[in-house]
C-alpha beads as a LAMMPS data file, in Angstrom:
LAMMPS data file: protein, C-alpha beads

349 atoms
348 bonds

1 atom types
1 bond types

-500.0 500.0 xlo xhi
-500.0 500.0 ylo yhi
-500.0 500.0 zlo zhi

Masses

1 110.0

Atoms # bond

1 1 1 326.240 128.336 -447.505
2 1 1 328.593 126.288 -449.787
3 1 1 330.931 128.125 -451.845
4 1 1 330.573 125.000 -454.507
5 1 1 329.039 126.608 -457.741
6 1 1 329.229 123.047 -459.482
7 1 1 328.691 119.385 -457.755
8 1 1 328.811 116.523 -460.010
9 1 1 328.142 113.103 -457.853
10 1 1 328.634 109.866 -459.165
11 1 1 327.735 110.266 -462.927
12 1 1 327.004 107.840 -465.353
13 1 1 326.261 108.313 -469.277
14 1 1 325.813 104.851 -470.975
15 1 1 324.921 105.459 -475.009
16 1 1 322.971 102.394 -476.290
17 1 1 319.548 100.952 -475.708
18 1 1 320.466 98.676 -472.993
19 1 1 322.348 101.795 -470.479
20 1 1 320.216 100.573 -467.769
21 1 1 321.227 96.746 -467.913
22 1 1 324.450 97.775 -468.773
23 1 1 325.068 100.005 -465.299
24 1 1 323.460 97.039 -463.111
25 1 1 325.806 94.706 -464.664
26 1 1 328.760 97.157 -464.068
27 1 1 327.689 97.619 -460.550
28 1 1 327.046 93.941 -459.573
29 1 1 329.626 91.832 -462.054
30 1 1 331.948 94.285 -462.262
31 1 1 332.429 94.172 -466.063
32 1 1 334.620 96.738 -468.257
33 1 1 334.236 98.836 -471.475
34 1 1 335.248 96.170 -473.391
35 1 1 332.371 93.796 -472.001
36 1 1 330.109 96.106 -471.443
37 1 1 330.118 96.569 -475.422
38 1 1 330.484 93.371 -476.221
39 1 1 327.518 91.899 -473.985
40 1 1 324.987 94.969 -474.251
41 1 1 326.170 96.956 -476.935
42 1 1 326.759 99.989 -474.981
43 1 1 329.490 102.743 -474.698
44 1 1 330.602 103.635 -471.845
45 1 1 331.456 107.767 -471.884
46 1 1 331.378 108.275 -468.078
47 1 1 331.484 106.062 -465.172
48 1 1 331.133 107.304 -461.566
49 1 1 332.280 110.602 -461.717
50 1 1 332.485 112.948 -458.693
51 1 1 333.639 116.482 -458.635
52 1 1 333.024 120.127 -457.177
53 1 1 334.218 123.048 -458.699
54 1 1 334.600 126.386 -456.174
55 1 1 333.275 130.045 -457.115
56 1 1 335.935 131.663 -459.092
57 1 1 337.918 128.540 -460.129
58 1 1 339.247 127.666 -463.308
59 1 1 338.976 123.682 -462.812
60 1 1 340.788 121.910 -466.151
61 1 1 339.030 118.324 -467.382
62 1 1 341.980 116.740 -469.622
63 1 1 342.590 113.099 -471.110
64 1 1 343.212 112.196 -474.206
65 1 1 340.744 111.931 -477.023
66 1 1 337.808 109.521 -476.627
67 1 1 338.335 109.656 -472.454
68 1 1 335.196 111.132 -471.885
69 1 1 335.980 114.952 -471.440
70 1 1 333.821 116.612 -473.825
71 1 1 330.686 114.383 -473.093
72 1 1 331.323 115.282 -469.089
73 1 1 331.402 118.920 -469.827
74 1 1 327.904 118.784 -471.781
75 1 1 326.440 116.878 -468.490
76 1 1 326.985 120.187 -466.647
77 1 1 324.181 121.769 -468.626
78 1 1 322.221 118.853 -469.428
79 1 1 322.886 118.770 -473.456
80 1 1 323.389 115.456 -472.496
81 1 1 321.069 113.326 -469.695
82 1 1 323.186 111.339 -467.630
83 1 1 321.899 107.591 -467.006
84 1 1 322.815 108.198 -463.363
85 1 1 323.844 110.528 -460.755
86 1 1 323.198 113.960 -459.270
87 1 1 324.279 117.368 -460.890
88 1 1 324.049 120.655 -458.921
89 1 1 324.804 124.119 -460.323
90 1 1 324.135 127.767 -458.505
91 1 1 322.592 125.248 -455.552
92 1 1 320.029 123.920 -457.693
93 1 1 319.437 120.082 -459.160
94 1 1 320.198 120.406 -462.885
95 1 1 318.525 117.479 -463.439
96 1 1 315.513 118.007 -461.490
97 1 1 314.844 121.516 -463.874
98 1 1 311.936 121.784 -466.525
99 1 1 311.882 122.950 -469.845
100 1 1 311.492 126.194 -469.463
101 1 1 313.630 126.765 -466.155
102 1 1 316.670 124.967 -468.394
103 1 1 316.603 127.300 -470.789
104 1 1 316.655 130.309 -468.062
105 1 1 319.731 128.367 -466.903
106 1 1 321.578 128.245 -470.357
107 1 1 320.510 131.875 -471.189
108 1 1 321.549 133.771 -468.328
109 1 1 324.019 131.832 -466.382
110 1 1 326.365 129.469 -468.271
111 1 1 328.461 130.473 -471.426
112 1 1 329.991 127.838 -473.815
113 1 1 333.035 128.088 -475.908
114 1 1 333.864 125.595 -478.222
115 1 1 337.029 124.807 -480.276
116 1 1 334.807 125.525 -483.201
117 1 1 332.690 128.706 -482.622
118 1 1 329.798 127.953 -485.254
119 1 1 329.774 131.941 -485.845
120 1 1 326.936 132.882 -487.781
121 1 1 328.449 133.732 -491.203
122 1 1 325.910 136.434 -492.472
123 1 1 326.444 138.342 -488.764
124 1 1 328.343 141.088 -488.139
125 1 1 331.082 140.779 -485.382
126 1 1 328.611 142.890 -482.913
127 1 1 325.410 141.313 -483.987
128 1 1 327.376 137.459 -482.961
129 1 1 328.478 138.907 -479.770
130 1 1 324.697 140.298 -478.743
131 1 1 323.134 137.083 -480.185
132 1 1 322.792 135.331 -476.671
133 1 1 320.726 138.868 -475.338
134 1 1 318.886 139.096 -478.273
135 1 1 317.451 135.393 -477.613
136 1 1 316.357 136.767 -474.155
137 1 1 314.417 140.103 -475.987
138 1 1 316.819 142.587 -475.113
139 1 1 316.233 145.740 -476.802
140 1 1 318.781 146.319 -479.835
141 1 1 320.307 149.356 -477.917
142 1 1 321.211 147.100 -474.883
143 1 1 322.547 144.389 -477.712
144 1 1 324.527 147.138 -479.156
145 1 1 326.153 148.426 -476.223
146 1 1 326.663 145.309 -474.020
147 1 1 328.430 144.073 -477.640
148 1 1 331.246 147.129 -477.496
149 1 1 331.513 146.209 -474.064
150 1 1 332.758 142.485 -474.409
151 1 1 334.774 143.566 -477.801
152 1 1 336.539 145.823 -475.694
153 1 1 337.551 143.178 -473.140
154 1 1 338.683 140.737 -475.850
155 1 1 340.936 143.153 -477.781
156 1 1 338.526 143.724 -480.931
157 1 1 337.610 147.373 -480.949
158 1 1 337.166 148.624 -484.964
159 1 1 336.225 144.962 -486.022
160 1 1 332.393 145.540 -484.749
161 1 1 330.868 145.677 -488.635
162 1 1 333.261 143.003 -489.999
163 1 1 332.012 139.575 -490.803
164 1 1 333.673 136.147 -489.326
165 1 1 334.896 135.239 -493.162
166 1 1 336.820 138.505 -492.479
167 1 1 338.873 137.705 -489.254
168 1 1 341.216 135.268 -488.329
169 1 1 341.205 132.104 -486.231
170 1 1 342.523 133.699 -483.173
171 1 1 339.882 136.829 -483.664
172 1 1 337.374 134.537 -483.819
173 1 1 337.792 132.453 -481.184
174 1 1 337.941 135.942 -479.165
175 1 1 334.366 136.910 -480.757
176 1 1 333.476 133.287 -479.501
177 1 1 334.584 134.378 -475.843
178 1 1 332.899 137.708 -476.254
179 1 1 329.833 135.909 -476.908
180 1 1 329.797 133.771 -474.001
181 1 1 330.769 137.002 -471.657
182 1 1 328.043 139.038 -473.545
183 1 1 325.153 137.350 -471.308
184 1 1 327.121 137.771 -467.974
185 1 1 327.037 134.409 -466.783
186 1 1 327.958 132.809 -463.428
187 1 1 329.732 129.858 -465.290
188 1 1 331.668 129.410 -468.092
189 1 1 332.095 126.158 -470.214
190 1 1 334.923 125.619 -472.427
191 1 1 335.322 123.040 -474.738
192 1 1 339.449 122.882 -475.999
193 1 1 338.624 126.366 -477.453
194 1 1 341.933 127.066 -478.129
195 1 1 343.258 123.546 -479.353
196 1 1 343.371 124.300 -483.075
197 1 1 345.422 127.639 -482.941
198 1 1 349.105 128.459 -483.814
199 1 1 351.124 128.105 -480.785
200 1 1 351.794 131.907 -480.402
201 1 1 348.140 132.947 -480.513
202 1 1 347.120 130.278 -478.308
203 1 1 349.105 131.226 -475.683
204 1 1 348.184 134.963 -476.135
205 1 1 344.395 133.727 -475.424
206 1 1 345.422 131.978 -472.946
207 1 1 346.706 135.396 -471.014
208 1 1 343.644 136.722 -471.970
209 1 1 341.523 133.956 -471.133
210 1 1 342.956 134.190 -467.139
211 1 1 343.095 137.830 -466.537
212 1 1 339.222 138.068 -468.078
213 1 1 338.455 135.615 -465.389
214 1 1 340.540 136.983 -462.316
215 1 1 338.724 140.279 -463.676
216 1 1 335.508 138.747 -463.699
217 1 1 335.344 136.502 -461.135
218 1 1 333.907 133.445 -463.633
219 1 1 333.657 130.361 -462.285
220 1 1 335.401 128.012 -465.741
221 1 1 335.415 124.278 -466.264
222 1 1 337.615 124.003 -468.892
223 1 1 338.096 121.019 -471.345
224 1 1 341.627 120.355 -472.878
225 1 1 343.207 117.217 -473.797
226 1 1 346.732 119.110 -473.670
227 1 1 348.764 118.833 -469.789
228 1 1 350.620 122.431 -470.506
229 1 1 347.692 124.048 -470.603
230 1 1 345.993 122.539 -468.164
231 1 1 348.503 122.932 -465.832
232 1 1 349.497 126.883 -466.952
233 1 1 345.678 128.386 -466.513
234 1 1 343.967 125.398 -464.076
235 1 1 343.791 126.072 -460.648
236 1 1 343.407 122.333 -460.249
237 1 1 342.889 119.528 -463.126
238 1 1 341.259 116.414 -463.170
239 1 1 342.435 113.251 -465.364
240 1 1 340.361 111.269 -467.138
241 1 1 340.829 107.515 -468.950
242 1 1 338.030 105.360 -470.023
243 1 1 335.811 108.127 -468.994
244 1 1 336.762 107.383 -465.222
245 1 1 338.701 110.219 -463.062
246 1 1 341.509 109.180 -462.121
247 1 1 343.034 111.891 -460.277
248 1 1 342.370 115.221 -459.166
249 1 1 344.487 117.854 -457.508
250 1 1 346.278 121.030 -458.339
251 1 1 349.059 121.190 -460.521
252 1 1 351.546 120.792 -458.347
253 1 1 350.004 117.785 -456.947
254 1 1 349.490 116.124 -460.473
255 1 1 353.343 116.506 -460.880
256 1 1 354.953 115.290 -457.756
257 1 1 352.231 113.296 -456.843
258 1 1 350.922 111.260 -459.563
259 1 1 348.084 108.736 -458.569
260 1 1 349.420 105.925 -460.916
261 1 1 351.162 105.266 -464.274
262 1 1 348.654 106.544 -466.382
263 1 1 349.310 110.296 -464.678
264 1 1 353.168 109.450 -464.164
265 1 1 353.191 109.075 -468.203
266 1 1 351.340 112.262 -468.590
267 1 1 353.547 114.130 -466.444
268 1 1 356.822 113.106 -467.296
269 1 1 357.951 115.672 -469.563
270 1 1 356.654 118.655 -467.516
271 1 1 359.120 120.982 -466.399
272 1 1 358.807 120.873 -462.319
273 1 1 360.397 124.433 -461.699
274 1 1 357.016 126.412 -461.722
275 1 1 355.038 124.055 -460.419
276 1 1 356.558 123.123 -457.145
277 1 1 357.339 125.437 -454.201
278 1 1 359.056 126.286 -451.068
279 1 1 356.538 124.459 -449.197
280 1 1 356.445 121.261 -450.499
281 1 1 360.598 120.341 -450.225
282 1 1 361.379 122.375 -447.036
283 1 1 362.417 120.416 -444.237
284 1 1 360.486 121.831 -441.186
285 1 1 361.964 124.491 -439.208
286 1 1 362.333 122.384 -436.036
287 1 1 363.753 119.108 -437.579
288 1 1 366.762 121.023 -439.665
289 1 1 369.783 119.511 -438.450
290 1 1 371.851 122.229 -439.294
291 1 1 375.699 121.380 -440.442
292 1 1 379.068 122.854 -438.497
293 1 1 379.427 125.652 -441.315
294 1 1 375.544 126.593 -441.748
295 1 1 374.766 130.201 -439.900
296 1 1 371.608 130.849 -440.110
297 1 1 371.459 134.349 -439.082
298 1 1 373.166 134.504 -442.654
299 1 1 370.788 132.815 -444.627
300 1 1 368.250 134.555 -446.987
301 1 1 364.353 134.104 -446.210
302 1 1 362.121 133.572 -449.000
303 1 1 357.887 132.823 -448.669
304 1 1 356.889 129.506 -448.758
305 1 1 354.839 130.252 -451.857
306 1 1 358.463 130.338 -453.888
307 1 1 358.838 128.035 -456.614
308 1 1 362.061 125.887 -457.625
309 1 1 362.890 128.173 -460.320
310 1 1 363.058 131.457 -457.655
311 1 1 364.594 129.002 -454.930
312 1 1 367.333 128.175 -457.602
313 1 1 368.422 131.741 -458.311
314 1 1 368.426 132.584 -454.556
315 1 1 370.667 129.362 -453.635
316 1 1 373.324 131.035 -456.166
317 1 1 373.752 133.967 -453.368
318 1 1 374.614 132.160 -450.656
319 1 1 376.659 129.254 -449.330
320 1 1 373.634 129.122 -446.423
321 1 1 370.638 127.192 -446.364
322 1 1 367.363 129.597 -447.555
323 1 1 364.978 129.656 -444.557
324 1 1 360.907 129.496 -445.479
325 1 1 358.210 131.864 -443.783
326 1 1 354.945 131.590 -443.786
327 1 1 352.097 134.343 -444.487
328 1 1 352.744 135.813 -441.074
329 1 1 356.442 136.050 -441.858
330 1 1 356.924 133.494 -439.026
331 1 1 359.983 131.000 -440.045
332 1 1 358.654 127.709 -440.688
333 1 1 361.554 125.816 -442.646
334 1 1 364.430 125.040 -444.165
335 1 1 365.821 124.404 -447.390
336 1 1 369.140 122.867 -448.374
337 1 1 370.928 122.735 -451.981
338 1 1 370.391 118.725 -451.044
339 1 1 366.755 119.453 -450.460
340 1 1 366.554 121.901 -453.688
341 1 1 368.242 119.091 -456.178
342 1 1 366.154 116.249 -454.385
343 1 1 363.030 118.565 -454.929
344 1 1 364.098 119.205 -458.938
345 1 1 364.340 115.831 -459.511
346 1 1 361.413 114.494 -458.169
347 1 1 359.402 117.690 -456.646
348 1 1 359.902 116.944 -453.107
349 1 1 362.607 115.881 -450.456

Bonds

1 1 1 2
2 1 2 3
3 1 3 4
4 1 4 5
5 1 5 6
6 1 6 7
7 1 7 8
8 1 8 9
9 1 9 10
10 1 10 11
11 1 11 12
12 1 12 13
13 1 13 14
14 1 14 15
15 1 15 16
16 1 16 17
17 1 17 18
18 1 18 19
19 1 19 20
20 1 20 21
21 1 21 22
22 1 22 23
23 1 23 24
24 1 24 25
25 1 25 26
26 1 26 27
27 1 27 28
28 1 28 29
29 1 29 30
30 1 30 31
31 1 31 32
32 1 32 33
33 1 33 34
34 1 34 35
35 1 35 36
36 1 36 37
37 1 37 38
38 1 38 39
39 1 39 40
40 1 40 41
41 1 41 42
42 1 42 43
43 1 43 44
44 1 44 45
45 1 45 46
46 1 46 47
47 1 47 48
48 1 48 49
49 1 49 50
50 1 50 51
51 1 51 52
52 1 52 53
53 1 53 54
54 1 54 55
55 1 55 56
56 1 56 57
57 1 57 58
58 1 58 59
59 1 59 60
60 1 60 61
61 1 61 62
62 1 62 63
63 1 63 64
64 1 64 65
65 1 65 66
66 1 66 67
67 1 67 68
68 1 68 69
69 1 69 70
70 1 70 71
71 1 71 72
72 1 72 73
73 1 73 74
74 1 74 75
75 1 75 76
76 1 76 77
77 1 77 78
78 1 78 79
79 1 79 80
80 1 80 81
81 1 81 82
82 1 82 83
83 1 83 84
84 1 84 85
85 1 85 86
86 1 86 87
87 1 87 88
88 1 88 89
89 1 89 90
90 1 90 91
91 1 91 92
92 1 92 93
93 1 93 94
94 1 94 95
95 1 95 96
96 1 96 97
97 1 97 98
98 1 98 99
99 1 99 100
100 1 100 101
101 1 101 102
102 1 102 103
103 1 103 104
104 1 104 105
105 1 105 106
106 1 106 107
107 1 107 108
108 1 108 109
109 1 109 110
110 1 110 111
111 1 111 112
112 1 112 113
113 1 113 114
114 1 114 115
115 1 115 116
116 1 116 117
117 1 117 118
118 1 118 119
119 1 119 120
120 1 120 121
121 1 121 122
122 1 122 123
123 1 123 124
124 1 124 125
125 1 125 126
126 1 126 127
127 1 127 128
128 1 128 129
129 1 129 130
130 1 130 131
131 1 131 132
132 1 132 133
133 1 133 134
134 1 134 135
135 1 135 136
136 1 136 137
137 1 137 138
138 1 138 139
139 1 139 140
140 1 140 141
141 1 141 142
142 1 142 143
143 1 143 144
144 1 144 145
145 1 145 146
146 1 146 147
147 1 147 148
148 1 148 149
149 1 149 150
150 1 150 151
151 1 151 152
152 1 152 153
153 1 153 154
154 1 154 155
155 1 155 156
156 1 156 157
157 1 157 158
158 1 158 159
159 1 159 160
160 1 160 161
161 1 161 162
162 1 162 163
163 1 163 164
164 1 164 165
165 1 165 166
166 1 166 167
167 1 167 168
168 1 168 169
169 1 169 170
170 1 170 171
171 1 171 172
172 1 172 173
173 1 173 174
174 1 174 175
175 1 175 176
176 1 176 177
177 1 177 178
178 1 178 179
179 1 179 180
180 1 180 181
181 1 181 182
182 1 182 183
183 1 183 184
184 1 184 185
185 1 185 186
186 1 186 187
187 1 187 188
188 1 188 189
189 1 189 190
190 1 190 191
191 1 191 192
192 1 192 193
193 1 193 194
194 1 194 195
195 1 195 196
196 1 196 197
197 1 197 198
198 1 198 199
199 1 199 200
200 1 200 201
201 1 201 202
202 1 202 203
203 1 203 204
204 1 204 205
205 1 205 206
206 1 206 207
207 1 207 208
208 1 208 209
209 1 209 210
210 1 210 211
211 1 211 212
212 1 212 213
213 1 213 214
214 1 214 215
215 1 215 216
216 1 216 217
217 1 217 218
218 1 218 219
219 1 219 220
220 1 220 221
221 1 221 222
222 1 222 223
223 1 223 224
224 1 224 225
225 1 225 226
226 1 226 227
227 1 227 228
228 1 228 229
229 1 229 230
230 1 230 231
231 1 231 232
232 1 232 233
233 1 233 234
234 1 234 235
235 1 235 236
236 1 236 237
237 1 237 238
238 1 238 239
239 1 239 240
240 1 240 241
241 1 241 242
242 1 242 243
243 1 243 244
244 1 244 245
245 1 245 246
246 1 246 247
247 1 247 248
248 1 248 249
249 1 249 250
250 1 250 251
251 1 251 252
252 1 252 253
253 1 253 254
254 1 254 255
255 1 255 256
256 1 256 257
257 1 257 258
258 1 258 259
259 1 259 260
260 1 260 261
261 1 261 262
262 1 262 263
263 1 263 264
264 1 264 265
265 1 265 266
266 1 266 267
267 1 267 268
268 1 268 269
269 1 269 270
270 1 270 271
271 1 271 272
272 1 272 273
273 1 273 274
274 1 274 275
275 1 275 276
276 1 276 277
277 1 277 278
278 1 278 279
279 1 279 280
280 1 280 281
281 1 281 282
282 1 282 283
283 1 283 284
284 1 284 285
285 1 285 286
286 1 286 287
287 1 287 288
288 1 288 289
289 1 289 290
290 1 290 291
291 1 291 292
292 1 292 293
293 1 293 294
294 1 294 295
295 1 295 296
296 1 296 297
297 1 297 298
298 1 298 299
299 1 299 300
300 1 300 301
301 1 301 302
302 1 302 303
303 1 303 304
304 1 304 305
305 1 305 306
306 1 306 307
307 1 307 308
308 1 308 309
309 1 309 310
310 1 310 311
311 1 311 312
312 1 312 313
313 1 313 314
314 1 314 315
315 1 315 316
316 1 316 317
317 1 317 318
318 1 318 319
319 1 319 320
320 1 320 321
321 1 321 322
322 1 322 323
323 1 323 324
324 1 324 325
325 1 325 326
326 1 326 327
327 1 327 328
328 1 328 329
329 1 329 330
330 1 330 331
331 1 331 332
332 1 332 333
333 1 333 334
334 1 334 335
335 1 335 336
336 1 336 337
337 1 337 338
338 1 338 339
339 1 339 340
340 1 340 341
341 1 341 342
342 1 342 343
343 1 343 344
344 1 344 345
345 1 345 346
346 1 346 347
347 1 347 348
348 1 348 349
C-alpha cells in the first residue's frame, strides 16, 4: 500500500478552444508559450507536471505570479479539468469520479484556504466555521460543537457570535482555517492564505499553521509565491516557471543544490545556516585526514541532523574538529572549520 495521498502524472491544462491541437503541436514540434499563443491562441497554465505528495507532508508549490501555481492546485480537486494527464487522491482517479462522488470528495476530504476567505458576511464566526457540515446535513448541535472545537484550535474562543466585519485580517484568515479543519479532511489545500498579512501576524499563522498539522496529521499542498515561507513550513517545495516544474526537493536541496539559474536566482538571498546540516558538509569518517595537532578523543560529537548555525556555536569550543553520529550514535564523520566555512558559503564541502 502506497503511502502517496496525492499523484499528479504528467498534467496538462491548455485554456483556449484549440488545447487539443495546441498539446499535439507541443508534443511533436516542440513549440513554446509564446507560439503556442501565437499559432492557436492558447495559454499554456501547466505543461507536464509530475508530482506525489506523502501522508502527513506539507509539500510547498511556489513561482512567481502567472507560473502556474494556483491553476495546479485547483487540478487537485478538479475545479479545473486538466487537458491531459492522470490525478490520484486517497488511491482513487480524480478524474475518473462522477458528479456526485466529486462532491463526496470536496465535502469530506479536502479543505481549501484561500488568500481571500470569501466569509459569509451575514454569518456568525461559528455558523462560517460549521458551514462545510451543514452542507453535508449535520444536525445544528453537531455544527455547534464541532465549531467550538476548531475555534479552539485556531486561538478564537469568545469571538463565536461576532461577525467577519468585526475581526481582523489575521482572525479571519484563522476562521478561514477553522473552516477547512471543521469537516476533518484528509487533505488540505492552501492557496497563499497568508500572502496579504502584516509580517508579524503572518508568521504567527504560520506557527500555527505547522503545529495544527504535526497535531493533526494533514496531509497540505500549499501554494505561495514567497521562498521564506516555503522553505520555513515545506517539508519539500517544488518550483514552477512557465507553468513547468522545474525542481523539486527539500529545502535544503533547493539551496545548495539549485537545478539551474532560474532556482540559483531564487535562492540567492536565503540565509544557508538553518537549512543545511551536519550531514551534507561532513567529510566521511574514514576519509578524514586528520592534521598533526587534531585529537580526536578531544573533539565534541554532535548528530548529523545539526545545522550550520548549531555547528558554528560548537566550533567556538574547541580548537578540534566536531565529529558527526548518526541515529545509532555510531560516528560517521568529520567536520573541519575548513569544511564549516566551505559549507556557509556554498552549503557543502
Amino acid at each position: 500500500m502506497t503511502d502517496n495521498v496525492i499523484v499528479l502524472e504528467n498534467v496538462w491544462k491548455i485554456f483556449g478552444e484549440r488545447a487539443d491541437e495546441a498539446l499535439q503541436a507541443i508534443k511533436t514540434r516542440g513549440l513554446g508559450k509564446p507560439e503556442v499563443l501565437e499559432e492557436f491562441e492558447c495559454v499554456v497554465g501547466i505543461a507536464d507536471c509530475s508530482f506525489e505528495v506523502k501522508r502527513g507532508e506539507i509539500f510547498c508549490v511556489m513561482g512567481l505570479s502567472g507560473s502556474g501555481k494556483s491553476t495546479m492546485v485547483r487540478h487537485l480537486n478538479r475545479l479545473i479539468e486538466p487537458t491531459a494527464g492522470s490525478i490520484h487522491m486517497l488511491g482513487k482517479d480524480v478524474l475518473a469520479m462522477g458528479a456526485k462522488e466529486l462532491r463526496e470528495l470536496r465535502a469530506r476530504h479536502i479543505g481549501m484556504v484561500f488568500q481571500h476567505m470569501a466569509l459569509l458576511p451575514h454569518r456568525t464566526v461559528r455558523d462560517n466555521v460549521g458551514f462545510p457540515l451543514q452542507i453535508r446535513g449535520e444536525p445544528k448541535s453537531r455544527r455547534w460543537e464541532v465549531s467550538q472545537r476548531c475555534l479552539t484550535r485556531v486561538n478564537l474562543d469568545g469571538y463565536e457570535d461576532r461577525f467577519p466585519s468585526e475581526l481582523s485580517g489575521g482572525m479571519q484568515q484563522r476562521v478561514g482555517l477553522a473552516r477547512a479543519l471543521a469537516s476533518d479532511p484528509e487533505v488540505l489545500l492552501m492557496d497563499e492564505p497568508f500572502s496579504a498579512l502584516d509580517p508579524l501576524i503572518r508568521r504567527q499563522l504560520q506557527d500555527q499553521f505547522m503545529a495544527l498539522s504535526a497535531e493533526m496529521n494533514k496531509t497540505t499542498v500549499f501554494i505561495t509565491h514567497d521562498l521564506d515561507e516555503a522553505i520555513r513550513i515545506g517539508d519539500r517545495i517544488a518550483i514552477m516557471k512557465d507553468g513547468r516544474i522545474v525542481q523539486i526537493g527539500t529545502p535544503e536541496q533547493i539551496v545548495t543544490q539549485p537545478a539551474d539559474q532560474y532556482v540559483s536566482d531564487f535562492v540567492e538571498g536565503i540565509s544557508k545556516l538553518k537549512l543545511v546540516f551536519a550531514r551534507s558538509i561532513m567529510v566521511p569518517i574514514d576519509e578524514f585526514v586528520p592534521r598533526s595537532t587534531d585529537d580526536l578523543t578531544q573533539s565534541p560529537r554532535v548528530p548529523h541532523g545539526t545545522d550550520l548555525d548549531t555547528l558554528i556555536d560548537v566550533s567556538t569550543t574547541t580548537e578540534h574538529p566536531i565529529i558527526i553520529t548518526d541515529d545509532d550514535n555510531k560516528d560517521v564523520g568529520v567536520v573541519t572549520r575548513a569544511t564549516l566555512l566551505k559549507g556557509i558559503k556554498g552549503g557543502k564541502a
